[in-house]
N, C-alpha and C positions, 0 to 999 in steps of 0.2 A: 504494500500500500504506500504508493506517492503523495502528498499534498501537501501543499503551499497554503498557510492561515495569513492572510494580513493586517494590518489594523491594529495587531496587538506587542506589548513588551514586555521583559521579562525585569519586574521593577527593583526588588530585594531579594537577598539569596541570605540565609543563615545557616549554620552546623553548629550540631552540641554532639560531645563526646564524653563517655562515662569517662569519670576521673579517673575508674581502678583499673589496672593495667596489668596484663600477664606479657613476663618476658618469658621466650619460648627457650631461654636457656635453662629455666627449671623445668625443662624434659630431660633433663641431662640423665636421670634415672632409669628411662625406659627408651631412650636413643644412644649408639654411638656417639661418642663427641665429635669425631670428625664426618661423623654423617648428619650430625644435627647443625654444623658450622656450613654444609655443602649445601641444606635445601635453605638454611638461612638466608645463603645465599644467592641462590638459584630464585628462590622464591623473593627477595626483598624485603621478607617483613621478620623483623627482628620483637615486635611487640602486639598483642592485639588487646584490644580496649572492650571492658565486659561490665555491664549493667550488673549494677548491686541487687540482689533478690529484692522481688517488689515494685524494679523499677524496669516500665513498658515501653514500649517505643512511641507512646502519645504522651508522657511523660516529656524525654526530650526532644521532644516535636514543638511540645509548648513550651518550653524556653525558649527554641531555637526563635519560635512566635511572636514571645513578647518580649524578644530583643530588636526584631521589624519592628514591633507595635510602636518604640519606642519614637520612632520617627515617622510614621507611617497612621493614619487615623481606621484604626479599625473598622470603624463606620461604612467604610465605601465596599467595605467587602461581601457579597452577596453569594461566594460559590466558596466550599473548601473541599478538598480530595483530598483523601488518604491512600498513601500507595506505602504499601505492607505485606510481609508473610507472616508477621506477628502483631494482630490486632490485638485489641482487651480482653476481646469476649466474641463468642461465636455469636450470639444475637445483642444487643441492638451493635450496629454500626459504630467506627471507634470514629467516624467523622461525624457523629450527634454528640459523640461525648464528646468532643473538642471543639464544636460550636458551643455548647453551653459554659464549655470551662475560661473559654478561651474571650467567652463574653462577645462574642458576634452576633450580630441584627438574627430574629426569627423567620426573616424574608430571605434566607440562604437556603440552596440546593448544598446538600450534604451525601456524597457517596465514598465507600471505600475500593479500591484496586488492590485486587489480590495480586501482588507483582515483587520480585525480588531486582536482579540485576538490571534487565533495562526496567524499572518500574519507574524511576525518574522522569527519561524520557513518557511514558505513559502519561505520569499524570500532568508534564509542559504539555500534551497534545490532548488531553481532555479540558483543560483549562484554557486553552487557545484558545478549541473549538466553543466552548461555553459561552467566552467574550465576541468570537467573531459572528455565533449568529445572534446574539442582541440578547440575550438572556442574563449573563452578568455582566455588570460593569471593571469588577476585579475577584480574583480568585486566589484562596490561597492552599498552596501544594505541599500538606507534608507527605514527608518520605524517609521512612528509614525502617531498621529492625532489631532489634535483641536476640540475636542467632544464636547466639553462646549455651544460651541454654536449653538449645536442643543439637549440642553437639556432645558425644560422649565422651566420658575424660580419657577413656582408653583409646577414643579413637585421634589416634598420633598424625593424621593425615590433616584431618579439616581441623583438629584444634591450632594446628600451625598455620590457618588462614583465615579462619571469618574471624569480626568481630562487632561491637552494635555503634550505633550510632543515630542519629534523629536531626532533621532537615524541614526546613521555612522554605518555603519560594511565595514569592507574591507576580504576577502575571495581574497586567491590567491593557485598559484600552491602548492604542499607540499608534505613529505611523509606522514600527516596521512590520516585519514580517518573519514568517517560523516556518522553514522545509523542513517535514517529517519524512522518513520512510521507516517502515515496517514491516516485520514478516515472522510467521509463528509457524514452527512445525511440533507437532504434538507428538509424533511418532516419537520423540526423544524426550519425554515427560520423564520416562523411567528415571534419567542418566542425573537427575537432580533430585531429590526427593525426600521427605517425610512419607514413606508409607502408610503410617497408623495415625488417626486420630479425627480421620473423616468421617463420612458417612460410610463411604467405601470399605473402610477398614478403620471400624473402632478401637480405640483401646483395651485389651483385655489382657489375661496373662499370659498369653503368649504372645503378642506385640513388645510388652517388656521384658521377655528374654534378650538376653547378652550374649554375642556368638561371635564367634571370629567369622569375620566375610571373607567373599572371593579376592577382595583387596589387601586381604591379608590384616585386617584394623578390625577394633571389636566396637561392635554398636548392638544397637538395637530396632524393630522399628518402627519405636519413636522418637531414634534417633535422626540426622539431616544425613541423608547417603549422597555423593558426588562420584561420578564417573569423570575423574579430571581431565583425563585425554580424551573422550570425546567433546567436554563440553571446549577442550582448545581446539579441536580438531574442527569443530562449527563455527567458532570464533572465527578464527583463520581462512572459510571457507563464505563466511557470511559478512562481516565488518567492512572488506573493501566494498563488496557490492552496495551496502548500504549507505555508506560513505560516496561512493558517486553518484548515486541518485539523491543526496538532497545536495548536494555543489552542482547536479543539473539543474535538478529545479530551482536553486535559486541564483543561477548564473554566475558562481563562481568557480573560478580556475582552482585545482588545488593547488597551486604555487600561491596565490593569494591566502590560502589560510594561513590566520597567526596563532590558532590554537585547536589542536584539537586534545576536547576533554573527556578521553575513556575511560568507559568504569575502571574502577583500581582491582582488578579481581588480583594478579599478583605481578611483581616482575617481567619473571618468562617470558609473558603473554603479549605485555605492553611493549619488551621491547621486539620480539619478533614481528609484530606486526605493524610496529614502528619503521622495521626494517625493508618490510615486504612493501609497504607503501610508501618506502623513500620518503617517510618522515622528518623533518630535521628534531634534533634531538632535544633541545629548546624549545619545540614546541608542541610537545607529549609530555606532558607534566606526570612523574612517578611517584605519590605522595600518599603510600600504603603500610610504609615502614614501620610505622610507630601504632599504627592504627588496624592492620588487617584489612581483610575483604570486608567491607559492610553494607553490601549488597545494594538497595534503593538511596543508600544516602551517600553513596562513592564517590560520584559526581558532584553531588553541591557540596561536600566534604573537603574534597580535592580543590576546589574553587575557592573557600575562605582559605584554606592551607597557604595557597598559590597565590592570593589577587595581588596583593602588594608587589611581586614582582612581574607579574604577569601584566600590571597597570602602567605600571614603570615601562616594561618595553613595549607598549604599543599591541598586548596581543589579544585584545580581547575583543577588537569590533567586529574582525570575522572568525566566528567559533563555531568547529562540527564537534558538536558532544555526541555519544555514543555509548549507549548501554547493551550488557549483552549476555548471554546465560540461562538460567531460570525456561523453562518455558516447551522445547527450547525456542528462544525469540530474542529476535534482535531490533534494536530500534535505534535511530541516529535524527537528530533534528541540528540545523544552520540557522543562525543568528547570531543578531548582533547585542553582545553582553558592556561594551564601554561605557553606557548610562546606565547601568545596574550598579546599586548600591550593593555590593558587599561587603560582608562583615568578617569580622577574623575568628575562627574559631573558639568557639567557647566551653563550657566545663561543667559539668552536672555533681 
């Protein structure tokens, strides 16, 4: 799916990050050292960042919130979306419970997106569409997740990668404009997954048996399973494609981009396909190290990490952001971020 939204702008961006932090060198017990030092390596992230029990991904969603609010008049805002794999609550919607918290007008459309890696992109492209057909006047996008706590501590693989985090975007009226593309193949649902705790497959005592897998890592499942080489093997095969459909639609060269902002799923990934697309290297920002994969909030994450220098050189008025993962689905939107107020990362 192609489409070009105009008329609208992406106003304020915030991230919040749990304080408490796991460094991945206290695996030292249950990895080689020299093998925990290589995918440290390999991988890029030397820390991941994990929500204190108790604490939800609409939690710091609403920091991230009324750190906009602080400059920004709540008032005008008539739409909000939730893009998450970790709501509150299976019923009601965690985007009602963050209207009311958050103290927004009762004249607001409230839904949530069940979305992980490109979930970002998802909910820039439901809040577009919301402003461009005259329905709201401004909309606000949280995104993020609390993953930590459905990964298993025995499992050595994806403990060394996700971690949570919670994201603001504010989108309102404007003269520019936002190229999306998109594309979902389901056949690859397996290769990500919580298997227990749907409908599908409930919880019971046999979902929370602990077993060593085909990956050789022990979960459960209800715990997060990842097939990591296919989900790079989709990456790799999906992201350029996605990447020159919205620089067609919205007539730019890719020598003219000054930033493109990829989810941070790890290292590896960003720079191989840094490579594969003759990237320059300055302007793929790698800003996962301290932080892990944090799925829907990577992106606006990456961007407070980033703005100050990213402002400083000029690279923000043409930007392909790009999410990708989860799904499997990939989504990439082009715009222009140089009047977006960004904020600098904050701390729960």
């Amino acid at each position: 799916m192609d489409v070009k939204i105009n008329n609208v702008k992406v106003k304020s961006i915030a991230a919040v990050l749990p304080d408490e932090e796991f460094d991945l060198t206290e695996l030292s017990d249950i990895y080689d050292e020299n093998e925990l030092k290589r995918i440290i390596q390999v991988n890029g992230i030397s820390k991941v960042r994990v929500a204190p029990e108790g604490i939800c991904t609409s939690d710091l969603c609403e920091k991230a919130a009324n750190k906009i609010f602080q400059d920004y008049d709540k008032k005008q805002i008539n739409g909000i979306v939730f893009v998450s794999q970790t709501p509150d609550y299976i019923l009601p919607s965690t985007s009602a419970c963050l209207q009311h918290r958050l103290g927004l007008s009762k004249e607001c459309v409230a839904f949530d997106i069940s979305n992980g890696c490109p979930g970002y992109i998802y909910g820039l492209h439901q809040a577009a569409m919301l402003i461009n057909s005259g329905s709201c006047d401004s909309v606000l996008v949280c995104a993020g997740d609390v993953i930590t706590g459905f990964i298993n501590p025995l499992d050595k693989s994806n403990r060394m990668v996700f971690g949570d985090a919670g994201s603001a975007t504010i989108l309102e009226k404007g003269s520019g404009s936002i190229s999306f593309s998109m594309m979902t193949d389901g056949s690859g649902a397996a290769h990500l997954i919580i298997p227990a705790g749907g409908c599908r497959y409930p919880v019971d005592e046999n979902s929370e048996m602990v077993s060593v897998r085909s990956d050789g890592n022990m979960r459960s499942d209800e715990d997060l399973d990842m097939n990591g080489l296919e989900i790079m093997n989709f990456s790799m095969s999906e992201v350029p494609v996605r990447i020159n459909s919205v620089l067609a639609n919205q007539g730019w060269d890719k020598s003219q981009v000054t930033l493109f902002g990829f989810h941070q799923a790890n290292k590896f990934i960003l720079d191989y396909l840094r490579k594969k697309m003759n990237i320059p290297e300055m302007a793929l920002p790698v800003a996962m190290q301290e932080t892990g994969n944090t799925g829907p909030a990577s992106i606006p994450l990456m961007l407070t990490q980033e703005h100050i220098r990213l402002a400083e050189e000029n690279r923000l008025e043409k930007s392909v952001l790009c999410g990708f993962g989860v799904g499997l689905s990939c989504a990439a939107a082009a715009l222009d971020l140089a009047g977006t107020n960004i904020f600098s990362t904050l701390y729960f």
